[in-house]
N, C-alpha and C positions, 0 to 999 in steps of 0.2 A: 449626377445621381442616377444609377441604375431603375429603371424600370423595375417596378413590384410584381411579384409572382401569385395571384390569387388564392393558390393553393398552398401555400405557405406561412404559416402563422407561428410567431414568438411569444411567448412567457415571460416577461419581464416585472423584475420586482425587489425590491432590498433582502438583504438574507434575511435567514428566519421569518420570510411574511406567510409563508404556506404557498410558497409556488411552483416548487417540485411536488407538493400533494397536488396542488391541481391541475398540473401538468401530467403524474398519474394517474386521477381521476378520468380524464379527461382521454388520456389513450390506453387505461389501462395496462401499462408499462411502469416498470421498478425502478424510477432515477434515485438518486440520492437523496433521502427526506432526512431534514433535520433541524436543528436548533444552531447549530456549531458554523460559526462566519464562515463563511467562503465553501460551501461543503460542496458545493456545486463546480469542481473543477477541471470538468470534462465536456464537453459538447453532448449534451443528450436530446437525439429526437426520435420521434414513434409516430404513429398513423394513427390520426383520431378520423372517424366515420360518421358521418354527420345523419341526423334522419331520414335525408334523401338516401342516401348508400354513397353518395360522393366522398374519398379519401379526400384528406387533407393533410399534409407534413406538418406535425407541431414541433418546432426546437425549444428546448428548458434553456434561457438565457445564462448566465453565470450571476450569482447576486453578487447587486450592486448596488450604491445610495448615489451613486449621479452619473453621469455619462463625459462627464468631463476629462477621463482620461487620465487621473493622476494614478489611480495604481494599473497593473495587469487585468485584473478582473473589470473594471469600468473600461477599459481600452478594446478588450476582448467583447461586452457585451455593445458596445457601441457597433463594433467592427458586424456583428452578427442583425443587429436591428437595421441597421442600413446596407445591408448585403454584400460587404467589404470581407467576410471572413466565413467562410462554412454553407458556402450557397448561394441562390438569388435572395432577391430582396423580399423578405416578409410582405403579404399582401395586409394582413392584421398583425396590430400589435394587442394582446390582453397584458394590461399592466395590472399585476396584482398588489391591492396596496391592505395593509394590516390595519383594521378597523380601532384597536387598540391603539395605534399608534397613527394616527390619522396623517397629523403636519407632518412628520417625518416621509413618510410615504408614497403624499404627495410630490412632493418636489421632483421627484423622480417621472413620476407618473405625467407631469408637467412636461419634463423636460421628452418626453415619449410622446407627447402630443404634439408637440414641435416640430415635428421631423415629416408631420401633413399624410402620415398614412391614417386610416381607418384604425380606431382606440377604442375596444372594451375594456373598463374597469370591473375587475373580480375583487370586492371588497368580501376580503378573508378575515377571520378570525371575528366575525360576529360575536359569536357565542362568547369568548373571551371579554371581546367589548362591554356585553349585556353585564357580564360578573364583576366589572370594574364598574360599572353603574353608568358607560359612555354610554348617549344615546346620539344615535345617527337617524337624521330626515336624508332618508335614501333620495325619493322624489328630489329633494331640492338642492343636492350632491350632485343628479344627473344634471338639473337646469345650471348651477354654477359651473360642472365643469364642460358640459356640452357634448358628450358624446353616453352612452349607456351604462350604468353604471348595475351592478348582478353579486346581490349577495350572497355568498357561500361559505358553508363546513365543508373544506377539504377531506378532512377525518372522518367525517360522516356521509359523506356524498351529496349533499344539501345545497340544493341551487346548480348543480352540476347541468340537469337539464337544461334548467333556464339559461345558462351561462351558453352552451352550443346553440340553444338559438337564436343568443345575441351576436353570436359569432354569426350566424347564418346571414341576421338581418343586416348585421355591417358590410357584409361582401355585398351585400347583394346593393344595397344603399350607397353605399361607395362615400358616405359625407367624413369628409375631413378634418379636424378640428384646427382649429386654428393657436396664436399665439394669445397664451392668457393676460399676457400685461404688455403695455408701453413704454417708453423711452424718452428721454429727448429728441429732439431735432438731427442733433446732431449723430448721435449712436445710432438712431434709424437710418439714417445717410447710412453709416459704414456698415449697418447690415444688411442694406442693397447693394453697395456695392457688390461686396461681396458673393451675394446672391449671385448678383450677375457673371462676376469672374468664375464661379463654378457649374454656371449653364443655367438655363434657363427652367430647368425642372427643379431645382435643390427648393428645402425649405430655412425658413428661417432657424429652425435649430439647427442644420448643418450650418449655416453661414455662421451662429452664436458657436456654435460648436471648432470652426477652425480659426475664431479669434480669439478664443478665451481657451483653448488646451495648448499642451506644450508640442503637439504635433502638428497643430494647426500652422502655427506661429514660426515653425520649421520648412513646410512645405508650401503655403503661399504662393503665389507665383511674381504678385503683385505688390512689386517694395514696398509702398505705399502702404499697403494691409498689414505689412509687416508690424509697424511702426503700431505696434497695440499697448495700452500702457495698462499697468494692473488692477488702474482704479475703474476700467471698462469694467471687468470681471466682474469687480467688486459689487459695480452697480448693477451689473444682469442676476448676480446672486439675488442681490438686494430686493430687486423688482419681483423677482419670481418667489421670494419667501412672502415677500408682502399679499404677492395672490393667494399664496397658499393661505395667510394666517384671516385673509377675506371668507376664502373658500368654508374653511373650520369654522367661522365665527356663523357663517350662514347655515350650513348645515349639520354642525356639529354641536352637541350640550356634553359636558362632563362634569356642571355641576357636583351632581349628584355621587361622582367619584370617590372610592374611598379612601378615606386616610390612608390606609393598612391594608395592603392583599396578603391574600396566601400565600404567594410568591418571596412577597418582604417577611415574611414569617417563619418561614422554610428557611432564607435565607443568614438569618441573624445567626442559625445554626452549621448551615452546612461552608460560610464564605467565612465561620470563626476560624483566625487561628491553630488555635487550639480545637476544636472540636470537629471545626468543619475539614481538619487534615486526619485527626482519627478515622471521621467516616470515610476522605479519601483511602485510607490505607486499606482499611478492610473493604473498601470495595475492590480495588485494586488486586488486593488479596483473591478475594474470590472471583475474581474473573484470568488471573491466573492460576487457580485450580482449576479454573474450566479447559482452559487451553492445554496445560501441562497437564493434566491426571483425566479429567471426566471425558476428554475428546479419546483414551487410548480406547476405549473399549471399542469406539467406532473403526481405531484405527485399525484393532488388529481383525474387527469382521471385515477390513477391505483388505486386510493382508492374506486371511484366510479365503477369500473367495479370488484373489489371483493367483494363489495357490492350489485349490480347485479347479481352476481356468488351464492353467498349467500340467497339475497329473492330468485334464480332460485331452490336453497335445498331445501326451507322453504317450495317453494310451492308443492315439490309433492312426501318431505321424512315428511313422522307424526313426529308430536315432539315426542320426545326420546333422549336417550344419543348416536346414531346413527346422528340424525340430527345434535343436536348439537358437537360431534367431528369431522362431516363433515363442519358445519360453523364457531364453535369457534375455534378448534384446526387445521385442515387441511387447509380450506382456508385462517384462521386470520395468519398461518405461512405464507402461498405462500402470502399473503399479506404482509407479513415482511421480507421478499425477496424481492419483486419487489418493494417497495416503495424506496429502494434505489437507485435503477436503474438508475433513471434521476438523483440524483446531483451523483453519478461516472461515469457518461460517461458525465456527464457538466465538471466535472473535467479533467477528461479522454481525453476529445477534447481539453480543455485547453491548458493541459502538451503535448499534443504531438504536436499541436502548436509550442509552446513556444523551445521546443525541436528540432524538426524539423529545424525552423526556425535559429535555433542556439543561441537565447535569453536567453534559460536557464543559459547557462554558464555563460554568465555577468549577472543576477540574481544573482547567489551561489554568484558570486565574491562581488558584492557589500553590499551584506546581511553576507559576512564573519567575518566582523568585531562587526557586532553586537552579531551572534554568540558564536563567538570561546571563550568569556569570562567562557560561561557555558559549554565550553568542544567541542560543537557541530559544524558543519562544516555549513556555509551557505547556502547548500544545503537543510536543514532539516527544513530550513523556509516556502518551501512551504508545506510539509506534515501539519507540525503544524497550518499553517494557515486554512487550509485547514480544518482541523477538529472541525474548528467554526461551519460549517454550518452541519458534520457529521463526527465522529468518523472515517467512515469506509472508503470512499475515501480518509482519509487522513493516515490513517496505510496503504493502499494499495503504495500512493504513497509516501511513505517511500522509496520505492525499490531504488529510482535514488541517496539514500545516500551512498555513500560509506563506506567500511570497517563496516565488521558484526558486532561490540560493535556501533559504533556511531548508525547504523541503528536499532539497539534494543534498543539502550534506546529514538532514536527518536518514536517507535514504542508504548514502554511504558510510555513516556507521552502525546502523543497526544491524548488520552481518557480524559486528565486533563483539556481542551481547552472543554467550556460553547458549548456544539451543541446545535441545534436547538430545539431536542426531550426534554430539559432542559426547554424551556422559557414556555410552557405549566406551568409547577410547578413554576418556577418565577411568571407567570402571576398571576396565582389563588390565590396565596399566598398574593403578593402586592395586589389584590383587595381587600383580605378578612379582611384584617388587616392594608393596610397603604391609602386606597382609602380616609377617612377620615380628614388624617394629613392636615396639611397647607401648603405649599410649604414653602423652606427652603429661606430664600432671599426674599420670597416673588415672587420667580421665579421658583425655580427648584424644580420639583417634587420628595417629597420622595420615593416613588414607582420607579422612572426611578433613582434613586443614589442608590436604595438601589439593581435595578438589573445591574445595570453598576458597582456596588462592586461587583457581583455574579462574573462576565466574569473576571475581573482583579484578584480575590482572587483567579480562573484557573490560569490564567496565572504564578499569582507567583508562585502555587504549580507547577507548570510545571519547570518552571525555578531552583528551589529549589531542587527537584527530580532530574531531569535532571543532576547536580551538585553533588549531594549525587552517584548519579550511576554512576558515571563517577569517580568517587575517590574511590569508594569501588566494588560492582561486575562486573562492565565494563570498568575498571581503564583501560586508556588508554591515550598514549600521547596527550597535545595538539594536534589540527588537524590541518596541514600547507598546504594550501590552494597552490596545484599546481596542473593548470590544464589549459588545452589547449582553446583557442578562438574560434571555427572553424569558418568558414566564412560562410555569410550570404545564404540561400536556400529559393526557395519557397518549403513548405509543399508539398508534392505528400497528395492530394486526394483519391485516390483509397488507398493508405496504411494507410492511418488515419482512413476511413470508415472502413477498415478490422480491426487494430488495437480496437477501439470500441467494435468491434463485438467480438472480441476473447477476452475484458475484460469482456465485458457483459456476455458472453458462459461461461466463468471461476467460475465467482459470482456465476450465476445461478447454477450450476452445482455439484460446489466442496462446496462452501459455503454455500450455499444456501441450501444442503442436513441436514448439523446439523442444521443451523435456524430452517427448519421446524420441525426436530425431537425433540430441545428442546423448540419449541413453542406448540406441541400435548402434550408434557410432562407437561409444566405449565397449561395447560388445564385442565388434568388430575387433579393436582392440585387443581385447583377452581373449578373441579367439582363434585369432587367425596370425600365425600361417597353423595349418593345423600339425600337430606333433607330439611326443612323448617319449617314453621310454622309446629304446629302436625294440620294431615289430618281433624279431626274432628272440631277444632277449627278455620281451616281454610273455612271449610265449612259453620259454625255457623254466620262468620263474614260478609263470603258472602252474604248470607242468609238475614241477617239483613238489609246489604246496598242498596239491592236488594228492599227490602221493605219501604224504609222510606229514598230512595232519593226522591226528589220531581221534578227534571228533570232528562233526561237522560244527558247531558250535566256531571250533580254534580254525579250520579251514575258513568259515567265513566272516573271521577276523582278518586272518591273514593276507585274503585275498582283496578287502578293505582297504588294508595298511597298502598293497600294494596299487591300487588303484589310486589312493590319495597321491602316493608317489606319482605315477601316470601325469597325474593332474596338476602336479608340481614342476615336475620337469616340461610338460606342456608351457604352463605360465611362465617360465622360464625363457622361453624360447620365441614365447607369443611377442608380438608387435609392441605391448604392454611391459614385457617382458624386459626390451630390446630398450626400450626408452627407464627402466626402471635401470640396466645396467649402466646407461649412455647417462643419465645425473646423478649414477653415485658419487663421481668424483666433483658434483655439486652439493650434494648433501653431507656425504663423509665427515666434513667439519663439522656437522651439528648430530654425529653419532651413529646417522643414518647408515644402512648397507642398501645393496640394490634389491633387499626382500623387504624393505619399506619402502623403497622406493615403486614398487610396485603397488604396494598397499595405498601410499600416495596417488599414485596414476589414477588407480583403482577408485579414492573414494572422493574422488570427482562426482561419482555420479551419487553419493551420496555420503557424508562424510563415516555413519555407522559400517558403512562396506568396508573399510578399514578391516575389521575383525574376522570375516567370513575371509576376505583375501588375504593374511597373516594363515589362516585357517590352511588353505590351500595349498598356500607356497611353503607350510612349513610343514605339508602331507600329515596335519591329522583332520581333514576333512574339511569339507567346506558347510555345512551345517553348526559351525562351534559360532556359538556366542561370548559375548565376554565374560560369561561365569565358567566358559567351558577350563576345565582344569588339563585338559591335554594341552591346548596350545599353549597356556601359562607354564606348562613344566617346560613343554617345548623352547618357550623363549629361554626360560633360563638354561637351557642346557645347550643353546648354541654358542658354542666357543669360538672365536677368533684366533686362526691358525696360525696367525704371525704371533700371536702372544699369548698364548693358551689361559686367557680368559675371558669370562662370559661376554657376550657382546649384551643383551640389556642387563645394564645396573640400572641402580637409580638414578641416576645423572641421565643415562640414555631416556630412561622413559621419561623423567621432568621436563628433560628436552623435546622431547614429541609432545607434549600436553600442551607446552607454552607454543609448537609451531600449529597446531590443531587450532590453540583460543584464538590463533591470530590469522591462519591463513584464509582464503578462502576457495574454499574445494567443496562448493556444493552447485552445478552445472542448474538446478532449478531456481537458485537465488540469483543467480545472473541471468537467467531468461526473465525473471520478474522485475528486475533492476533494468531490463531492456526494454519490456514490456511499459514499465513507469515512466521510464525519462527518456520514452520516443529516442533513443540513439543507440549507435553502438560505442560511442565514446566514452560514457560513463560509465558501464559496463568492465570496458577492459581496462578502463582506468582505475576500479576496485578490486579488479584482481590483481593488476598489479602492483596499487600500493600495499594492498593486505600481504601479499605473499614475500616482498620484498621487506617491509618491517616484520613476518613470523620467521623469514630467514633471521635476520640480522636479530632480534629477541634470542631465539634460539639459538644461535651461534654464541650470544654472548655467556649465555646459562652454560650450553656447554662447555666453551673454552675457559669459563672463567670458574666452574667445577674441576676442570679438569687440573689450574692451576693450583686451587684450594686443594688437593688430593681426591678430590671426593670419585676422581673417574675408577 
């Protein structure tokens, strides 16, 4: 066992006890607070500053109910309490246990005294306690369990003081607690032994600990210790519950408990059926109007002030390939970073909300069954939902799914869910090609059925994938939906605002560095080698327009028209350009020329660029959106010279819709997807299943239109 680091202290505690609050109380730092199992799935520590001014390192443990090692999360906090994973070894451990939930909480807290470092108890959720009518003899709590025990409101800041200079007195005391129960003869035998095979510093919970987990019982060194039968376990459970239910009886009353809480009252409504799935809907509902609709207004004051940012270059860098990688490449990145901003922290407020509050958990539960058919936990319903309105808030909040396979395939299909950056290319498409049709019915517009099949033909690839990876790379059992209720909280304020700010800080910082380095990069791209119209001919034309407009008005149209040209035969020729030529004869089959194929290249860096680079290559400017009516005449009036008709029908554009809902061409969803799952394997592994099944999709629409006559 490693030598403990003084200055070092862990947070340990079952989920939902209030131990990410008092982990930010306590450093004043925004970890994860919430209601929702496992929400703690990251390693978070901060600098807590003691009265003297002494720093101290606090780590937030991962919640867990035992140390035994059977899932991830109890493996990881084990690895972290005993200095195996993320550090030296904890000189304190505070184990925070839920007042409300006394036995439960213990046993943990037991098994953390075990392991003979120095143990402050933060008994949290008082105040919950007092309204359940639990009454705790704190005093005789500290004598039963033997080391300091500090009541505290997380949420309110209450006992926070006392609490750091319990922290104070234990460093400084250095007393150890010992092992709350006994054994036999003989099981004491074998956890000396053992003791001894792992040196002479280990405690007794390390010795109990590598005979009773599955790693323990692996790595041994001594046949002998091997040789552990499971009724050992059985009986160390046994013995340590029995302290526990000692411990309770001494200084615990809950007589006086109520029948009926508020929580069982709330509950009969919101876990109904029938009622408590209404109010999921409409909650649901309105937290995707927050993301989809209420976040644009933010979106578009950060579009206009990098717009701003931008004329502020124009006006006093000369043009050159300097200005323009100061406005196309550098800022149009920092603009593909912050445009995200508002719907993840729309989101972001949401979840912690809902979390907080304790809503979440009856969310997963009632959303479980609709789930678990496709493998996945009810939990991974709001990620997915969520990436209607963006990809990238909704892979972020993937984290609250439990177990690493569920949470990686909810990861890799929520890109397959229709975002927002999508209806741009829906839009353009149904104006250009189905704005004409008749309504179907005589009611329902084809353009609105044929984008309401875009979002649903997501969906089932989602569902389908999801299915396929769940029985073959991420095979993994059904998911059996256990998991705790906690009772109803108001949200703390001040830790939602910090929370925010520490997702915001993350994006911008970690994320936010490859966005912009692969948005300078497609830049690069579409700009270089530099070129256009040739010099001479470009002058000749000017020349002309110059002379033989007869307003200025029609001159400075004309000379418009010929600069969009410029800018066309540029892209053309650009490196973007070169690569939209070099797979047309990979696209070709699914409709495409090499001026989509550039649009392709193009909206990489975001899938809406589509429509400004269609803009440009088809020289009526790069300013057109997908209402613009010039690029829509435009497509249609591009004829295919081997057979002098139009190259988009409606076949061609169905076919780009269905490779749009499937591929995946957003360069910020994959640095988030990189960012999430620490690699670069799963990354390039959903690009290339996405893009491989929107070929193969879209090849079939086309080819198999084309057999129908419909091309």
């Amino acid at each position: 066992m490693t030598s403990a680091d003084p200055r070092r202290i862990a947070i340990a505690g079952n989920p939902n006890s209030g131990k990410t609050t008092i982990w930010n109380a306590l450093t004043g730092s925004a970890g994860r607070v919430g209601n929702y199992p496992g929400v703690t799935v990251e390693r978070l520590e901060a600098v807590m500053t003691t009265e003297s001014g002494e720093e101290l390192n606090v780590v937030d443990v991962p919640g867990c109910y035992s140390l035994t090692a059977r899932s991830a999360e109890e493996e990881v906090a084990h690895d972290v309490v005993t200095g195996r994973l993320g550090g030296s070894r904890p000189g304190i451990v505070v184990a925070v246990v839920d007042a409300s939930n006394l036995a439960r909480n213990l046993y943990l807290a037991l098994q953390l005294m075990e392991l003979g470092e120095p143990v402050v108890v933060a008994l949290s959720m008082v105040d919950v306690a007092a309204e359940l009518g639990i009454r705790i003899d704190v005093d005789r709590l500290t004598r039963e369990l033997g080391v300091p025990v500090v009541p505290v409101v997380g949420t309110k800041g209450e006992g926070i003081a006392e609490l750091r200079r319990a922290i104070d007195r234990a460093r400084s005391n250095g007393e150890r607690p010992g092992r709350s129960f006994r054994m036999g003869p003989e099981d004491e035998a074998r956890i000396d032994r053992v003791r001894a095979a792992l040196g002479g510093t280990s405690s007794d919970g390390e010795a109990i600990f590598w005979l009773t987990s599955d790693v323990g019982r692996e790595t041994i060194g001594d046949d002998a210790l091997r040789e552990v039968d499971e009724a050992f376990g059985r009986r160390v459970i046994l013995a340590r519950y029995a302290a526990v239910d000692g411990i309770c009886n001494a200084a615990s009353d809950d007589r006086a408990r109520a029948a009926e809480t508020r929580t069982d009252r709330v509950d009969r409504v919101l876990t109904h059926p029938l009622w408590g799935g209404l109010v999921f809907v409409a909650l649901m509902a309105t937290i995707f109007q927050a993301v989809f609709w209420w976040a644009q207004p933010m979106i578009e004051v950060v579009e206009r002030a990098v717009d701003l940012a931008a004329g502020g270059v124009r006006a006093v860098v000369s043009p050159g390939p300097l200005r323009d990688l100061l406005t196309d490449g550098v800022l149009a990145g920092v603009g593909n970073i912050l445009v995200f901003l508002p719907q993840i922290l729309m989101l972001e407020l949401a979840m912690a909300v809902l979390e907080d509050t304790g809503y979440m958990s009856r969310a997963a539960y009632l959303m479980d069954r609709v789930m678990s058919p496709v493998g996945l936990q009810g939990k991974a319903f709001i990620p997915l939902m969520s990436a209607f309105a963006c990809a990238i808030p909704g892979i972020m909040a993937a984290r609250t799914v439990e177990g690493k396979k569920d949470r990686l395939v909810t990861i890799l299909v929520a890109p397959l869910m229709s975002c927002s950056a999508r209806l741009p290319v829906y839009t353009l498409v149904v104006a250009a090609v189905f704005s004409t049709s008749p309504p179907v019915a005589g009611v329902l517009s084809v353009g609105g059925l044929v984008i309401a099949s875009m979002y649903l033909l997501g969906i089932a690839a989602a569902i389908a994938v999801a299915f396929v990876l769940k029985k073959t790379l991420l095979r993994s059992g059904r998911p059996a939906l256990v998991m705790e209720l906690p009772s109803y909280k108001r949200p703390g304020g001040s830790i939602v605002w910090r929370r925010l700010w520490r997702r915001a800080r993350d994006f911008t910082t970690q994320t936010g560095s490859v966005i912009l380095a692969l948005s300078i990069l497609l830049w690069a791209l579409l700009a270089f080698p530099r070129g256009g119209l040739a010099p001479q001919a470009l002058a000749r034309r000017t020349d002309r327009i110059e002379q033989t407009s007869s307003t200025a008005r029609i001159r400075a149209a004309r000379l418009e028209d010929l600069a969009d040209e410029d800018r066309a035969a540029h892209l053309s020729r650009s490196f973007a350009g070169r690569i939209g030529h070099a797979i047309e004869p990979l696209i070709r089959p699914l409709g495409f020329d090499w001026r989509i194929g550039i649009g392709l290249v193009a909206s990489f860096a975001a899938r809406e660029v589509l429509v400004s680079t269609l803009g440009q290559v088809y020289a009526v400017g790069e300013s057109v959106d997908e209402r613009s009516l010039g690029l829509r005449r435009a497509l249609l009036r591009d004829v295919d010279p081997r057979t002098g008709r139009p190259r988009f029908t409606p076949l061609v554009g169905i076919s780009l819709m269905v490779f749009f809902v499937l591929a995946c061409q957003c360069l910020s969803t994959v640095a988030v997807v990189r960012r999430e799952t620490n690699s670069i394997r799963w990354p390039v592994f959903m690009v290339l299943y996405m893009n491989t099944l929107a070929w193969i999709a879209s090849f079939v629409v086309f080819q198999a239109g084309r057999l129908a006559g419909l091309g």
